[in-house]
N, C-alpha and C positions, 0 to 999 in steps of 0.2 A: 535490725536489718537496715542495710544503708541503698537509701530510694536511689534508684539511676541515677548516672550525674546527667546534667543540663545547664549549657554554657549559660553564664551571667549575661542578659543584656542589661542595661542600666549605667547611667552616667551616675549614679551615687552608690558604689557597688554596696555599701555598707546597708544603707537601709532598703538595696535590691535583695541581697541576701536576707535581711529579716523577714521582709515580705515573704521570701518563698518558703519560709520556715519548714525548710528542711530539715528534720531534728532525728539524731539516729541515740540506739539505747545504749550501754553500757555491756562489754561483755568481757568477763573474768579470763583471767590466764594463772598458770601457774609462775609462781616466781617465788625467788628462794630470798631468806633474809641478810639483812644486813650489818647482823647483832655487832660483828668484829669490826665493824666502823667505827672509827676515832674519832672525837668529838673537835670537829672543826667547822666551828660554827659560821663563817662565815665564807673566808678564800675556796675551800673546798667545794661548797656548793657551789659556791659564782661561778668558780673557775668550767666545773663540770657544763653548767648549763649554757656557758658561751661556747666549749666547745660543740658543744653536741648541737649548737645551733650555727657557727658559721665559723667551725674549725674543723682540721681534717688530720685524721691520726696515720701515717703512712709506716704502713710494714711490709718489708720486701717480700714476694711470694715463695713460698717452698720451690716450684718450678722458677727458674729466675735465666735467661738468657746470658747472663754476666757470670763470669767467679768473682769478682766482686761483691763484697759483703757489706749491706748497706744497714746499719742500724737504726730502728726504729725515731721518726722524726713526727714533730706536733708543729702545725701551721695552724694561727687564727686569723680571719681575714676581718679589717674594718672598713668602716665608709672612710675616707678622706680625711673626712673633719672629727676622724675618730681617731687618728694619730693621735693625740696628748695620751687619751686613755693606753695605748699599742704600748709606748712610751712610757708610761705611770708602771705600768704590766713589768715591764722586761729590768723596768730599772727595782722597784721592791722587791719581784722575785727572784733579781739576780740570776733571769734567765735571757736564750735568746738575742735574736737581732732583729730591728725594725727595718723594714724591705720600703723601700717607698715606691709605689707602684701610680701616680699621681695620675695618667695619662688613663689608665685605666678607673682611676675613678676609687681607686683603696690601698691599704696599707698592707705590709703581712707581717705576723709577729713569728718568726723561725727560729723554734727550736732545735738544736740537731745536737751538740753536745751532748755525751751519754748521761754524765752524772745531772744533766739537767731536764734531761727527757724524765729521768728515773724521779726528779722530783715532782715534778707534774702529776706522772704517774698518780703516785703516792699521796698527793692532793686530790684528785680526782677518782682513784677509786673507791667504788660502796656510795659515791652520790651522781651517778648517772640513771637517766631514767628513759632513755630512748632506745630506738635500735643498735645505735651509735656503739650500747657499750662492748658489741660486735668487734669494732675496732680495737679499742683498746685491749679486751681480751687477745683478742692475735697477738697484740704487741705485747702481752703480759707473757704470752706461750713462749713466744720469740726471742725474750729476756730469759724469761725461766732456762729455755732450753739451753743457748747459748753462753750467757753466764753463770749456769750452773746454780741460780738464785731460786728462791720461793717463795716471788712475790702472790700473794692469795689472788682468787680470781672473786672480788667482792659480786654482789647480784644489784640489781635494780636497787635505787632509793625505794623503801613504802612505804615511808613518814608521807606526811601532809605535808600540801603545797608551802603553807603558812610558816611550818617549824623551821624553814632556812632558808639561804638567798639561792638555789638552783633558778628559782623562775625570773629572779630579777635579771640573771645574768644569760637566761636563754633569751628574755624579753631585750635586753642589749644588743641582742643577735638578730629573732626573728618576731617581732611587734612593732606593733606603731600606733601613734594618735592620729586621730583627726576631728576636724572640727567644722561642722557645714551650717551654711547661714543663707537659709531660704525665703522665700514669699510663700505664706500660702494663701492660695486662693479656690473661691467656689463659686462654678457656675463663671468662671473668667472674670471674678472681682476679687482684689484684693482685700483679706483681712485683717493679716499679722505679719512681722516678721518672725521667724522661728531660729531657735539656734540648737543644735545638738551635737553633742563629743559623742567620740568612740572610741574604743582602745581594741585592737585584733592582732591577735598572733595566728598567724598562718604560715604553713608546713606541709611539705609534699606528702602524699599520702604512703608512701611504702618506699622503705629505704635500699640502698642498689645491691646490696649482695643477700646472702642467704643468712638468717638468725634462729636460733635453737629455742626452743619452746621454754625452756629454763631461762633463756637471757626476755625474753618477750616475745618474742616473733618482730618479721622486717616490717610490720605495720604499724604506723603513728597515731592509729587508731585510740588503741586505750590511753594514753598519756595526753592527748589532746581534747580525749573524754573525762580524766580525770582535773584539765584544766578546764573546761566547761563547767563542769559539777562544781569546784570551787569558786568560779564565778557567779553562779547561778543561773546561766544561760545554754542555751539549746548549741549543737555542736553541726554546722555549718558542711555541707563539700561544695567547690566548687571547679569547675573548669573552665581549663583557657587552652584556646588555640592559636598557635604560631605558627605558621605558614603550613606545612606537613604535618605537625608534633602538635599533641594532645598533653597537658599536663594536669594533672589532678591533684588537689589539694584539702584538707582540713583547715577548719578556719574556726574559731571560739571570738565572738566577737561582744566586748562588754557596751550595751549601749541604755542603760537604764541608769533610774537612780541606786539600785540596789546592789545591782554587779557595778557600777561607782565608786560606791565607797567599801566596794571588800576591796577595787584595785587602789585606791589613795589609801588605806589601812596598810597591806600590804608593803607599797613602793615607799613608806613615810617610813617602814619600818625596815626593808630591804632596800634598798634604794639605789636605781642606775645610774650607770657612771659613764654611760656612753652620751654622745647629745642629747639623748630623748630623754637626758633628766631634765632639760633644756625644756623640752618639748612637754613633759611630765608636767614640769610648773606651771605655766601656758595652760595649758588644758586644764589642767586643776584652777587655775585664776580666773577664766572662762565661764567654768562650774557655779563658781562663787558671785561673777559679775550676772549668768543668769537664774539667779535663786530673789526670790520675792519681787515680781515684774521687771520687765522690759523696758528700761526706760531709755529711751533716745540716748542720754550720755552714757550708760552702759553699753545700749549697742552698739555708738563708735568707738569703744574704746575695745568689744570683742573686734570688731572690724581691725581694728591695727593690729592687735594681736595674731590675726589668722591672715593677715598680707605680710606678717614675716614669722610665719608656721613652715616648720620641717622646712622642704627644700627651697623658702625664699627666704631663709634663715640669712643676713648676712655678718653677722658677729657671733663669736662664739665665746662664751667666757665658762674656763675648766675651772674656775676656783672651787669646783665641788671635789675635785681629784685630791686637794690637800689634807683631808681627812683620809685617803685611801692607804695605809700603810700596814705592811703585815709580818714585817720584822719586831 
C-alpha cells in the first residue's frame, strides 16, 4: 500500500525524503517471458533503457486526420552537453540525425528512415522493462500490419537489474548524483563538518496512455520497486506543485554505504556514457576522499569537487565515448 502522497518541503530534498521514509511493498503482476531474446549483451539493453527514459516512439494513430501515411519514428532527447554521446549514437549505429535544439537547453537524436527505425526496433525488443513497451508494441503492429512483416512482440525484460546495461542507459536518461556538505550542530554549537552522496532515479508515477496487464500496466510502480530492491533501499513517492498542476513521482534513492557500492559495482561494470560518467567519478572520488576521517585537506578538496558538480560543470571531456563502438 502506497501511503498518500505529501509534498516535500525541504531544502535538501534527498535526505527530506529519507526522513519521511515513506517505504511502499512490492506487488507481483503478470508478465510473459523473454526466452526468444537475442543475446545482446550490451547496445540492446542500453539502447532500451535510454529510451524508455527520455526517448519517444511515435506511431501514427489508426484514426488519423491526414491520408498521409506517416511511418513509425524513434526521437531520444539529451542535455546539451550530451551532444557527443547524440553524436557517438547516430554515427556507430549508422542511424538517424542529430537535431540541435541548443536554445532549449538539448539535443534530438531523429530517427525516421524505415530500414533504421526497423533497426532499433530489433535492438530494443525483449529488453524493455517499463510501460514504454506500450509504444513500441504499436509500432511493432504498425510494421507488422503495413509491411506485411512478423516482427515478435517480445514481453518485459525479467532478468536482474545486474545481468545487463538497461539500467545504466535509463540512469543516462533519468538519475543523478549529488553530493552535500553540511555543519552539524547541537543545541546551536558546532560539531563537524559532514559530507554525503546520493545517487536517485526518479520517474513519474503512471505513464500517459492505456497498458495491458501482459505488457505490465501504465504504472512505474514495480520497475521502480524492482530498482529499489536491488539497491537495497526503501522506494520513495513524492510530489510537486506547479502553479495548477500536481506531479507525482517514484524516487529509489541510494544513500548509504551499502546501496553504494551495489551502484559503483554495477556502473564499473555497466558504465555511462552520458555526463554523469563525469559526475559518476566525482562522486565515487568523494566516497574515497571521505573514507577513514575528515581531514581539512580532504575536505577542500570534496569542496572543489562539488563547486564544479553536475550543473557548475564547466569542461567536459568525452574521452570515455572512444571505447563506445558496436560495429
Amino acid at each position: 500500500k502506497i501511503e498518500k502522497n505529501k509534498e516535500f518541503k525541504c531544502d535538501n530534498s534527498y535526505a527530506c525524503a529519507l526522513k519521511k521514509n515513506r517505504s511502499v511493498s512490492y506487488r507481483s503482476i503478470r508478465r510473459y517471458s523473454t526466452s526468444e531474446v537475442s543475446n545482446n549483451s550490451f547496445i540492446g539493453p542500453y539502447l532500451a533503457g535510454l529510451i524508455e527514459g527520455d526517448g519517444y516512439i511515435g506511431v501514427q494513430e489508426k484514426i488519423s486526420k491526414t491520408n498521409i501515411i506517416s511511418r513509425p519514428k524513434i526521437i531520444i532527447a539529451f542535455n546539451i552537453h550530451d551532444k557527443p554521446l547524440a553524436e557517438k549514437l547516430s554515427a556507430e549505429l549508422e542511424v538517424g540525425k542529430v537535431i540541435n535544439r541548443e536554445k532549449a537547453g538539448h539535443v534530438l537524436l531523429q530517427i525516421l528512415a524505415k530500414e533504421e527505425v526497423l533497426k532499433i526496433i530489433h535492438l530494443i525488443n525483449g529488453h524493455m522493462r517499463t510501460p514504454k513497451i506500450e509504444a513500441l508494441h504499436r509500432a511493432i503492429h504498425w510494421i507488422n500490419k503495413k509491411d506485411s512483416s512478423s516482427i515478435p512482440l517480445l514481453g518485459l525484460d525479467l532478468s536482474p537489474l545486474d545481468s545487463n546495461s538497461w539500467l545504466a542507459g535509463f540512469s543516462d536518461a533519468d538519475a543523478g548524483f549529488a553530493i552535500t556538505v553540511y555543519d552539524r550542530k547541537k543545541n546551536g554549537v558546532f560539531l563537524r563538518t559532514s559530507v554525503q552522496t546520493f545517487f536517485r532515479i526518479e520517474v513519474k508515477q503512471n505513464y500517459s496512455r492505456e497498458v495491458s496487464q501482459d505488457q505490465g500496466g501504465a504504472s512505474y510502480f514495480n520497475i521502480l520497486t524492482e530498482i529499489s530492491n536491488f539497491l537495497t533501499v526503501n522506494l520513495y513517492t513524492r510530489t510537486r506543485k506547479k502553479e495548477d498542476k500536481v506531479f507525482y513521482a517514484f524516487m529509489a534513492i541510494a544513500h548509504n554505504s551499502r546501496s553504494h557500492e551495489i551502484v559503483r559495482k554495477y556502473f564499473d561494470r555497466f558504465p555511462l556514457y552520458s555526463s554523469k560518467y563525469l559526475a559518476y567519478k566525482d562522486w565515487c572520488l568523494v566516497q574515497d576522499l571521505n573514507r577513514g576521517g575528515l581531514t581539512k585537506e580532504k575536505l577542500d578538496k570534496i569542496k572543489i569537487i562539488k563547486n564544479h558538480f553536475n550543473n557548475k560543470r564547466k569542461q567536459y571531456n568525452f574521452s570515455h565515448l572512444d571505447s563506445l563502438h558496436f560495429k
